[in-house]
C-alpha positions as CSV (number, residue, x, y, z in Angstrom):
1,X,7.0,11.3,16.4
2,X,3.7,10.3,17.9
3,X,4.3,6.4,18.2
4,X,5.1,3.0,16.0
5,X,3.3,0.4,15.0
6,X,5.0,-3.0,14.7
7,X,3.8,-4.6,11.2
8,X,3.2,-8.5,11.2
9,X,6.0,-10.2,9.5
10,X,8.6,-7.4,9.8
11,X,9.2,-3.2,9.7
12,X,7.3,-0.5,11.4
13,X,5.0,2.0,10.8
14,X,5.7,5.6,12.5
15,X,3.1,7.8,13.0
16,X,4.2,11.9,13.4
17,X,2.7,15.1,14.0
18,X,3.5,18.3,13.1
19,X,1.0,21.3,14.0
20,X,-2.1,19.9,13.3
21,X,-1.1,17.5,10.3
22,X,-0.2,14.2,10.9
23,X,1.6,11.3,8.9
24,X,2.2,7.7,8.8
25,X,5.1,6.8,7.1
26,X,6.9,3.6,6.5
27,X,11.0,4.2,6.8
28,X,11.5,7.5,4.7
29,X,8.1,7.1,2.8
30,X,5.0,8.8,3.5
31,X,2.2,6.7,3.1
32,X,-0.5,9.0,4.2
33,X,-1.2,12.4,5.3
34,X,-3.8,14.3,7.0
35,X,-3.9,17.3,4.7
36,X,-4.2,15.7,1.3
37,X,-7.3,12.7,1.2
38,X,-8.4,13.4,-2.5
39,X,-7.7,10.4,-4.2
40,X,-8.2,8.0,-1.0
41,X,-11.5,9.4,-0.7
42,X,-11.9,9.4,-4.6
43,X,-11.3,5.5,-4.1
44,X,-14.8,4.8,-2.8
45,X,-16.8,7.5,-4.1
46,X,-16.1,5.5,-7.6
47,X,-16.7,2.0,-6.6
48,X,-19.7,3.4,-4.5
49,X,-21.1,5.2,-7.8
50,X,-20.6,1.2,-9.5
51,X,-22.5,0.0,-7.1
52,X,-26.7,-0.2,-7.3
53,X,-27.6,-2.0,-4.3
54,X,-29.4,-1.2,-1.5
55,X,-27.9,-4.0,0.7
56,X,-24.5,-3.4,-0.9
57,X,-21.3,-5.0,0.8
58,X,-18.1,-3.6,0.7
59,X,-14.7,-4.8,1.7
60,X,-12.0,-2.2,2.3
61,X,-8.6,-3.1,2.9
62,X,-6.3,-0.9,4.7
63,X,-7.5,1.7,7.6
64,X,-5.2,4.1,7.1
65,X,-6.2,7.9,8.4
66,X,-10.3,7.1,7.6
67,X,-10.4,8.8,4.5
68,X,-11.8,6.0,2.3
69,X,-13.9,4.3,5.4
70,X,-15.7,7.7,5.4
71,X,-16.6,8.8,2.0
72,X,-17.7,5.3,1.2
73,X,-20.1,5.3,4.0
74,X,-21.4,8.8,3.0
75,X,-22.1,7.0,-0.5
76,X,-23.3,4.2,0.5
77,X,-27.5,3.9,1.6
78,X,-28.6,2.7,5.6
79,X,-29.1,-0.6,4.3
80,X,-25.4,-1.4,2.7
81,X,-22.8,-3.0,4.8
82,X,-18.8,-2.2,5.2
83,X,-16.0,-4.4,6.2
84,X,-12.6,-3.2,6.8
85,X,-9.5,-5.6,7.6
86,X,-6.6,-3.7,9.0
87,X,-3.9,-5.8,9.5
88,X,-1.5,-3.5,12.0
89,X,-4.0,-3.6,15.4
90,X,-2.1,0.0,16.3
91,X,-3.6,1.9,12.8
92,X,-7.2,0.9,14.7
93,X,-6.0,2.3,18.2
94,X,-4.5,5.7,16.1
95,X,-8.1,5.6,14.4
96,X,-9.7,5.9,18.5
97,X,-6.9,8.2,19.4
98,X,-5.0,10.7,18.0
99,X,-6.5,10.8,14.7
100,X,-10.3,10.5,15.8
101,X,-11.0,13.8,14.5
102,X,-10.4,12.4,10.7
103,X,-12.8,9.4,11.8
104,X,-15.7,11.6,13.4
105,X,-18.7,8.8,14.0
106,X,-17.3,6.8,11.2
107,X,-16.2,3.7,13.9
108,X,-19.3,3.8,15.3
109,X,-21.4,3.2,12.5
110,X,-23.8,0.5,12.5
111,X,-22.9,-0.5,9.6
112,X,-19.5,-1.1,9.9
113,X,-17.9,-4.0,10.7
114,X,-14.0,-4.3,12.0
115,X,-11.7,-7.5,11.2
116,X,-7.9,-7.3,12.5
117,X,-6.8,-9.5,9.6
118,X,-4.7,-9.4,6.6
119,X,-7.3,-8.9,4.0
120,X,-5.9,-11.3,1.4
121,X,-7.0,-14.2,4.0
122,X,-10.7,-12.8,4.2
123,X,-10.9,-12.3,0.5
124,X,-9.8,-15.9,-0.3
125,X,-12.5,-17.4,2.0
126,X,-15.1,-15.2,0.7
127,X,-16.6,-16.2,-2.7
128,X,-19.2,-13.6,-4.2
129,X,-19.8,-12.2,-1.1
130,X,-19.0,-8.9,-1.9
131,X,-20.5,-6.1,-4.3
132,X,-17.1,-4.2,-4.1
133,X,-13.3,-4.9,-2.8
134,X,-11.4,-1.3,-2.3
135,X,-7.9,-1.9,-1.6
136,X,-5.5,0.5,-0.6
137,X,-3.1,-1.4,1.6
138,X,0.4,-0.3,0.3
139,X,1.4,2.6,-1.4
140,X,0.7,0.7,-4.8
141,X,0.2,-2.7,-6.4
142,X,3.0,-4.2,-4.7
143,X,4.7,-5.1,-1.6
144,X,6.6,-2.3,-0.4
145,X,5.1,-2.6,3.3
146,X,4.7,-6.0,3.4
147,X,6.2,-8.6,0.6
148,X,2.8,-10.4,1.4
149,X,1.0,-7.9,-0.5
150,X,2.6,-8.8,-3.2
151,X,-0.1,-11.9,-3.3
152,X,-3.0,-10.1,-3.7
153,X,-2.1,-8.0,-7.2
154,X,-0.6,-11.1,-8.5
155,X,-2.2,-13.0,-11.4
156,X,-3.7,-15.5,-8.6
157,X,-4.8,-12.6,-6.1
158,X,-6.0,-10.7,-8.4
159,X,-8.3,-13.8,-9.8
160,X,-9.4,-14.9,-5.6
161,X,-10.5,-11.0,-5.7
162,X,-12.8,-12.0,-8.9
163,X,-14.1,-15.1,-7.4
164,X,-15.0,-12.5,-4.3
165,X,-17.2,-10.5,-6.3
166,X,-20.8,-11.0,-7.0
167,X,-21.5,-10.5,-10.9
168,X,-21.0,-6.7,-11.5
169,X,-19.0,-6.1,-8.9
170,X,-15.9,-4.0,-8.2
171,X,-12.1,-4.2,-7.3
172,X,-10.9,-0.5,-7.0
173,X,-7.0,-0.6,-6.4
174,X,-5.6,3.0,-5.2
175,X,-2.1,4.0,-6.0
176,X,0.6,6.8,-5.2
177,X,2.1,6.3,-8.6
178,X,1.3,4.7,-11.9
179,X,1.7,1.4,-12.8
180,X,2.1,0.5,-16.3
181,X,0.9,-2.9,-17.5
182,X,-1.2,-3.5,-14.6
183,X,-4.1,-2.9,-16.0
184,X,-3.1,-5.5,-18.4
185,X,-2.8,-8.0,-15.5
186,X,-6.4,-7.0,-14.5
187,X,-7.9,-7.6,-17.5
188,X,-6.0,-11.0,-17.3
189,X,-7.7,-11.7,-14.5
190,X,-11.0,-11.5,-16.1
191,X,-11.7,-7.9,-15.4
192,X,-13.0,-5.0,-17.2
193,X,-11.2,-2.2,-16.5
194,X,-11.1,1.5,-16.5
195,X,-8.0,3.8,-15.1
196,X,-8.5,7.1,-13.7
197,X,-5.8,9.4,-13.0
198,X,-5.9,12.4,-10.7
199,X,-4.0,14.9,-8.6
200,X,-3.9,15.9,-5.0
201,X,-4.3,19.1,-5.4
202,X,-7.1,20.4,-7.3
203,X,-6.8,22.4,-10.7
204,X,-4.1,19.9,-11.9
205,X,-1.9,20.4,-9.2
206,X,-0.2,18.0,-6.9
207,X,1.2,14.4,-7.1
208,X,-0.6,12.2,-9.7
209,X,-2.2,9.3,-8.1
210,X,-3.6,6.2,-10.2
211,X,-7.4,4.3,-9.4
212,X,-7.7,0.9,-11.1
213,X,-12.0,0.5,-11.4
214,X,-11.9,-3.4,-12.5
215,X,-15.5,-4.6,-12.8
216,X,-16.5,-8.6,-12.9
217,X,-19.0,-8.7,-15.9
């Protein structure tokens, strides 16, 4: 073990290494890992691909190992403009120290913009100010980490993540495991969605992890 991370409100996260892969993993739960970034990186490459604006804002919750932060600002044009809200300050410091070969230049990017916060507070003050909301704070839509995130894929968070949208935008949700019936609760919320499925692995192989594309028409 590398170091912990006190969460706000209760638990720890632990951060290990082994060789050259690292994890950080909450109690006996892996929630990331460096070797397998597939879907995390499949998170913004879809709502990027949704997204037609050269001034395009995005909101990403959850810092995690960079995977997401990165691939969405490879997608995304010089003009567009990325906020991420980490809500454990250590995640950040991992980002600038033992993990800043997953990051590369990705913190120092112009057009990047940092918030310590929990990102269900920045999403409720922020109406259609964003093109697309990419969450990925937990390992799912619920509150395993922290019972707080339980507010932002209920029927009310999911309906502040709407009213944070400009028309057409997007609210991709990653997952490590299916949900079913949530898509039902997005569409409640006054979205229309799509669900992808995909592996970790390629050629089929590999834990199946879930996207949720919900799009404000």
């Amino acid at each position: 073990m590398i170091d912990t991370a006190d969460i706000p409100g209760g638990g720890q996260l632990l951060l290990r290494r082994r060789g050259n892969d690292f994890a950080i993993e909450y109690g006996e739960t892996q929630l990331m890992v460096s070797w397998v970034s597939r879907s995390e990186q499949a998170l913004a490459t879809l709502a990027c691909q949704r997204v037609c604006k050269d001034d395009a804002r995005l909101l990403i919750g959850g810092l995690g190992m960079g995977f997401t932060l990165v691939a969405a600002l490879a997608a995304l044009p010089a003009n567009a403009s990325v906020v991420v809200a980490e809500l454990v300050p250590k995640v950040l410091d991992w980002a600038r120290g033992p993990l800043s070969h997953l990051f590369g230049d990705a913190l120092a990017d112009p057009r990047l913009t940092m918030e310590i916060c929990d990102v269900h507070d920045l999403i409720a003050g922020s109406p259609e100010r964003f093109d697309a909301i990419l969450l990925d704070v937990d390992n799912g839509p619920d509150g395993l980490i922290s019972l707080a995130n339980d507010r932002l894929y209920s029927v009310g968070g999911l309906q502040m993540a709407h009213a944070a949208l400009r028309p057409g935008g997007v609210l991709a949700i990653w997952s490590g495991y299916p949900a079913y019936g949530f898509a039902d609760e997005l569409e409640d919320a006054g979205f229309i969605v799509e669900e992808v499925h995909l592996r970790t692995g390629e050629h089929g192989r590999g834990d199946r992890h879930v996207i949720w594309l919900a799009t404000r028409s």
